[in-house]
N, C-alpha and C positions, 0 to 999 in steps of 0.2 A: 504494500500500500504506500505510494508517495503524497508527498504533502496534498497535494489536488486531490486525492480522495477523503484525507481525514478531514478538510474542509468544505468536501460537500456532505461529509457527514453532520458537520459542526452546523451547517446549513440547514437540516433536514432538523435537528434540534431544535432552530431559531423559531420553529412554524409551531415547537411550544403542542404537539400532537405526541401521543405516546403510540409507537409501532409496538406489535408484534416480535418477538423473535423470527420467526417465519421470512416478515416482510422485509428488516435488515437485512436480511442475507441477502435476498433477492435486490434491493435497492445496493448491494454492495456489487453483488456480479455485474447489474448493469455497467457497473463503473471500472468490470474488468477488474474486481477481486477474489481470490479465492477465499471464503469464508465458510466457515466450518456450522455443522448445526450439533448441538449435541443432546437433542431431543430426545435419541433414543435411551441415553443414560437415566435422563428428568423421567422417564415414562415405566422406568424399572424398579420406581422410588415407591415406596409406600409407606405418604405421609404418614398417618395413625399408627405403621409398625415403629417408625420413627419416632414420632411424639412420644410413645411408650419408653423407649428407650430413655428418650433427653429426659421425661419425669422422674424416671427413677434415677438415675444418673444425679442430677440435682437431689434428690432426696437424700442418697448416701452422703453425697459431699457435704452437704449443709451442718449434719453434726458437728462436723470439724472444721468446719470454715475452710475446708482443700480451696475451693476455687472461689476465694477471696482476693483482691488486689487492694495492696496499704496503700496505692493511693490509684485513683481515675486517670493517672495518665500517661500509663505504663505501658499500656496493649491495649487494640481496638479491634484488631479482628487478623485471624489468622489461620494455617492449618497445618496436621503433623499429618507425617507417612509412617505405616506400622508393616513388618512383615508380622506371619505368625510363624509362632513353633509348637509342634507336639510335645509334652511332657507328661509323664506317668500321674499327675494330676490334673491334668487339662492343659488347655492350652493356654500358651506365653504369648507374650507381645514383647518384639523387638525395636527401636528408635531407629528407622533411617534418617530422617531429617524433619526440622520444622520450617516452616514456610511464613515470613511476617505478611504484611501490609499489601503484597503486590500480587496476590493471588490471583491468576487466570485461571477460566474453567468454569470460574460458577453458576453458570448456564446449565451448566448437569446436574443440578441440584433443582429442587421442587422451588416452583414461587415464597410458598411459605415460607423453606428455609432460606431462601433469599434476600426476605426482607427480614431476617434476625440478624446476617452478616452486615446486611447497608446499615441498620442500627444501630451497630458495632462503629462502625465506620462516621455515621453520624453523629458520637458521642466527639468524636473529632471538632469536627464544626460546631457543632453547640459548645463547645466550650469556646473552642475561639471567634464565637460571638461573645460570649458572656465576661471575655475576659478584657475585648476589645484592645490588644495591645498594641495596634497601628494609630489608635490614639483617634482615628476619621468616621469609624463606626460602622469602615467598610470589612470585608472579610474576602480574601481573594487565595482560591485553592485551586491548586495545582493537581492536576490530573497525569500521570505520565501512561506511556502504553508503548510496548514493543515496535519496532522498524519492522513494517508488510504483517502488519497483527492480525491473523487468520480465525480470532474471537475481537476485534473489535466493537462489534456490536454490544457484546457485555457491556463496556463502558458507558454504550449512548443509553443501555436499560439504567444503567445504576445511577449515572449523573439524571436521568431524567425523573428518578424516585427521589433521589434531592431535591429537587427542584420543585415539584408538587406539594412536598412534605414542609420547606420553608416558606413559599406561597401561602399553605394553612396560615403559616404565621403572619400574613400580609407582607412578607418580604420580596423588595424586589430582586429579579435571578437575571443574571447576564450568563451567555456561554460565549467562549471564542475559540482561537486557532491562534497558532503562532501571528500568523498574518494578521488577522483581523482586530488585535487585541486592544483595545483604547485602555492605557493606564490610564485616564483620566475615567473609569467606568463609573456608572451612575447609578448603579443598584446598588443596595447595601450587600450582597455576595454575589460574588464572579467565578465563574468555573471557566478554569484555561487547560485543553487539552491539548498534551503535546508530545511526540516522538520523541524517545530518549537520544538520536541522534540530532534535534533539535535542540534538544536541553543542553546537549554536549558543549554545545557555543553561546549560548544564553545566560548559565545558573552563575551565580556568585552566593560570596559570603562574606557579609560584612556587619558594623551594628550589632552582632550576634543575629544577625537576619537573613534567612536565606533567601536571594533577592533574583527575579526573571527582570532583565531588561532595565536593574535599577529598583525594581518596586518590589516591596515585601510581599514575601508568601506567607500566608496565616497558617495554610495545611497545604502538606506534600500527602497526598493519595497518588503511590504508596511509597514504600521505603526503600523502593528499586532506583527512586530517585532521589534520596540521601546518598545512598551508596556511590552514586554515580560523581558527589561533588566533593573534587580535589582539591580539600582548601586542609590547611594544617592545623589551623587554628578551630576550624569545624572539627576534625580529627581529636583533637584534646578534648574539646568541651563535652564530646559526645563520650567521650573517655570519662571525664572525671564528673561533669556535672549538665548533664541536658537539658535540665529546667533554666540553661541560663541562656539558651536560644530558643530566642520568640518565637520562631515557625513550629509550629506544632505535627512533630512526624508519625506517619503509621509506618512501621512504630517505632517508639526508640529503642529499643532493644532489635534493631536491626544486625546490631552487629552480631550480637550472639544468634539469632535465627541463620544468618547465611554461613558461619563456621561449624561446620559438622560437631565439631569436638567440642566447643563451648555449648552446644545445644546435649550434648550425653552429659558436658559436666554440669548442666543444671540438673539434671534426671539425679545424678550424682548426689548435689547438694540435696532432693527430695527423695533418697530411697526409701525412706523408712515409710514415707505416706506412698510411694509406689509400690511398693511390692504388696501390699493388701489388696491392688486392681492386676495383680501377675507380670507385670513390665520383667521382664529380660534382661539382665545386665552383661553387657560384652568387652570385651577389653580394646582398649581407644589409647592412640595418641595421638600425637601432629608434627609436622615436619617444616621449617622456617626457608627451607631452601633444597636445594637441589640431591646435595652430598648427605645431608642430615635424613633425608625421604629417602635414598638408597640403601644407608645404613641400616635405620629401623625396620625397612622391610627386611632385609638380612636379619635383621635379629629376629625380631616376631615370629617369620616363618620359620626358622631354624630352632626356636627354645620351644615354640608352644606347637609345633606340626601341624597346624590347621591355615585352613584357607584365610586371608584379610583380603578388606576393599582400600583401595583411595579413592580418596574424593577432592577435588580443590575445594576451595573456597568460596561462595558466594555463587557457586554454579546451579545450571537447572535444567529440568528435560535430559538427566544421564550424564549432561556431556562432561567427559571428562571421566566419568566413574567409571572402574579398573577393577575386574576381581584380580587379584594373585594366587594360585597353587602354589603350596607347601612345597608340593614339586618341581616347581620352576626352576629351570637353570637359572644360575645366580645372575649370568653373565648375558640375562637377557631381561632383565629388569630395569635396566636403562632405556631399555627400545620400547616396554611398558607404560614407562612414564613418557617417553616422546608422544605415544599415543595419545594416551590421555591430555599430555597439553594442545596436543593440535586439536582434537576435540570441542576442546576449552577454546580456544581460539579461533576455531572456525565457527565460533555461535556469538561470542561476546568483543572478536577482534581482539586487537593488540593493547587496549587500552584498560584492559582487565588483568589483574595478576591473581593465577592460579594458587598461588600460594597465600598463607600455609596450607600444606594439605592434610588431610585426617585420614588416619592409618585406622580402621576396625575391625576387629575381628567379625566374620560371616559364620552364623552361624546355622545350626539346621532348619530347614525350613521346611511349611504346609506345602506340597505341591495338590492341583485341582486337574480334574480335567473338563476344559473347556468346550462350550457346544459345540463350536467348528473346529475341533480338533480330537476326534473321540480315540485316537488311536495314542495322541501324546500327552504326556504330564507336563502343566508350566507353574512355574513360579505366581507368584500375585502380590501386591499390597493394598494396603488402604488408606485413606484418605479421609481424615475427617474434620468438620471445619470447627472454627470457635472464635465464639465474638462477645466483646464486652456488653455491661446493661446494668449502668448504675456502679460502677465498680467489682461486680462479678462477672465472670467468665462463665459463660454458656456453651455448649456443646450444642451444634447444630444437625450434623447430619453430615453424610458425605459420600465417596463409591469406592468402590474395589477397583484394580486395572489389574489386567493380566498381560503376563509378559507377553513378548513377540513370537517366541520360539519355543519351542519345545524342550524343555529341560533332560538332558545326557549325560551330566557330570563332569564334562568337560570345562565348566568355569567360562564359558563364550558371551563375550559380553550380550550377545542378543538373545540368552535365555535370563536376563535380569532385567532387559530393560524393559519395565512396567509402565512409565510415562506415555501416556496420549500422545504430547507433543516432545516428542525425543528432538534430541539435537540435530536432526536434519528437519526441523521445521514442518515436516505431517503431522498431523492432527491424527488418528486411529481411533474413530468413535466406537468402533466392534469391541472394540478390547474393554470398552469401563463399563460395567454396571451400578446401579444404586443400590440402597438398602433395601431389603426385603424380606420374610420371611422367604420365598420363594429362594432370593438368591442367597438366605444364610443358607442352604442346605449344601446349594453350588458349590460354596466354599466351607461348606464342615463347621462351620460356625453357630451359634446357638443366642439368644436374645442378650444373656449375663455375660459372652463375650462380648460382646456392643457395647452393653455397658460399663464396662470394663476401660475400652478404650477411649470411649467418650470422655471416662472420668481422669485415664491418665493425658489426655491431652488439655483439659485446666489445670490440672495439678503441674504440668509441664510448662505452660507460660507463667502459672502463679509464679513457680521457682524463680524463675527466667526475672521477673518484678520483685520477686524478694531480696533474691542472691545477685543484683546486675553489680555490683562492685568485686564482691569476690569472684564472680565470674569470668568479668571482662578483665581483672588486674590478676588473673591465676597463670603464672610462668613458671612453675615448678612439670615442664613437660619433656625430664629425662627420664622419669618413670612411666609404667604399665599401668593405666587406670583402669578398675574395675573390681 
């Protein structure tokens, strides 16, 4: 998608009509894009199996205040990946990764839980109306969204449930486009959408304000677009104290969502409240460069004989992600990680550093057999969302993906990769299902594993809000965690 199309999308906004998912697509192809539906995922979902799940899930937690946050504006909305594993008492849940602010996909998901996530999201902007820090009474939120984005439509549903939602409040709503943007806007909130290769030459940081074109940003929706800005001084603060820049991020705990390792070592800081919902603990480190990531796979494979993964830093859709065999020749672990970075590189370019990367142990996993594939076993994870509401963390709902290929024991990256949108930018709507009674069976699953995971992913960003100083200042990573 190049700027002329996100502008006639921004276009299609201005006429203030709410489309269809359906009708986006189709007003997108006119324009000569590939745009993805993922309808059949949403149509797999079964709200009320769901609702059941999230009520009792909230019920457990509430005893103990698990999905509690000490303070509103810490997390807004986000989602964790789980494998599972068999255990002679049921089954485990494994951490592959959490996912902050910049969520694609949620289009697979039911309307209902749709509008739990935007509320999530929208605790954002209510606050920074209420707190009014541009001092003018105006509120101006940044929207970012991937180069040729094959789910932009999501965006035009989400900012246009903004926009209805503030309207109740008599508020006036402007949308724009890079091009069309008037800093001088006249509404009291302004939604500017824009390409993260647009942002690339745009974003600053100064004031403690993260600024487009000079002018303060209130909210960065999502935190794809903190990440993106190269300033040092943003670097610290977000380090040491975040409440001291005004732009209000989803989320600030971005740093720790995009580092594999820092997202296991909050699980870490919360084992005692996780292991009553079964979470999995595996052995994790990280690697700061090149020689250091060589060594430690050398060590790991050789002390503990089992398979590990890498992973970069801040990556998504696979790319980059490497299983190792215990059996690897040693002297081909270097060609491993070549892989892996061009990966990483061929999705995010040159202006991204793969590092540090996260070393973890893979451990045994559910394998399923799939409808279109009745003769082979694959892999699977899941996917579940969660969004703020008042200071608590909700559990929304979310789907399974099944890998690409068929599982052989061979360690082949395409019997792991479970992402929709893998690093070569397909979309693979066959592969996701939603929740259901129907599809727990598909996957051996049962209601109290749901809720299980529902529960360990608040407990997982609470941590994330509890522990973000121990987390983010933890450099003792010459040892084996877990």
């Amino acid at each position: 998608m190049d700027e002329a199309g996100l502008s006639k999308f921004i276009e299609l906004m201005l006429k203030e009509i709410s489309y269809p998912e359906a009708e986006l697509i189709k007003f997108g192809e006119s324009l000569g894009m590939d745009l993805f539906s993922t309808a059949p995922i949403k149509e797999s979902t079964d709200d009320a199996y769901v609702d059941k799940i999230r009520q009792k899930s909230l019920q457990i937690m509430e005893k103990y205040k698990d999905n509690y946050l000490p303070q509103p504006d810490l997390f807004y909305a986000g989602s964790i990946d789980f494998m599972v594993c068999d255990e002679p008492e049921g089954k485990k849940f494994f951490l592959l990764e959490t996912n902050g602010g910049s969520n694609r996909g949620l289009s697979s998901i039911t309307e209902k839980q749709q509008e739990i996530i935007y509320n999530g999201y929208f605790e954002a902007i209510d606050q920074a109306i209420k707190r009014n820090n541009r001092g003018d009474n105006k509120v101006l939120i940044l929207v970012g969204v991937p180069v040729n984005d094959g789910l932009i439509h999501e965006k035009v549903i989400m900012v246009d449930y903004f926009r209805k939602k503030l309207q109740k409040r008599n508020l006036k709503v402007e949308i724009f486009d890079i091009k069309n943007f008037n800093q001088a806007f006249n509404g009291e909130v302004a939604f500017l959408i824009a390409d993260y290769k647009q942002l690339s030459t745009t974003l600053s940081f100064s004031e403690n304000w993260v600024k487009i074109h000079g002018q303060k940003l209130s909210v960065l929706i999502g935190d794809g677009i903190a990440r993106r800005l190269q300033n040092e001084e943003f670097a610290k603060l977000i380090k040491e104290d975040f409440r001291k820049i005004h732009t209000i991020i989803v989320n600030p705990v971005f740093r720790i969502t995009d580092d594999k390792s820092l997202t296991y070592l909050a699980s870490y800081y919360a084992k005692d409240i996780l292991e009553k919902y079964n979470l999995k603990y595996l052995l994790f480190t990280k690697a700061y460069n090149e020689k250091e990531l060589i060594d430690k796979i050398h060590h790991v494979i050789t002390k503990f004989k089992r398979p590990f993964i890498i992973k970069p830093d801040g990556g998504s859709g696979g790319a980059g992600v490497i299983p190792i065999s215990p059996e690897e020749d040693h002297s081909n672990i270097k060609n491993l990680i070549e892989e892996s970075k061009n990966e990483f590189f061929s999705k995010f370019m040159k202006n991204r550093n793969p590092f540090p990367y996260t070393i973890q142990e893979m451990a045994d996993f559910s394998l399923i057999t799939p409808p279109w594939d009745k003769k082979g076993k694959h892999t699977f994870d899941l996917r579940i969302y969660m969004a703020q509401k008042e200071g608590i963390i909700v559990p929304i709902g979310g789907l399974a993906r099944i890998a690409r290929e068929s599982y052989s024991g061979s360690l082949d990256k395409q019997e792991f990769v479970v992402n929709l949108s893998g690093y070569d930018g397909f979309i693979d709507i066959k592969r996701g299902r939603g929740i259901s009674e129907e599809i727990s069976k598909l996957l051996n699953l049962n209601f109290d594993d749901y809720v299980n995971m529902f529960c360990i992913g608040c407990v997982m960003f609470a941590s994330m809000a509890k522990n973000y100083q121990k987390i983010i200042n933890f450099s003792d990573w010459d040892k084996i965690i877990g």
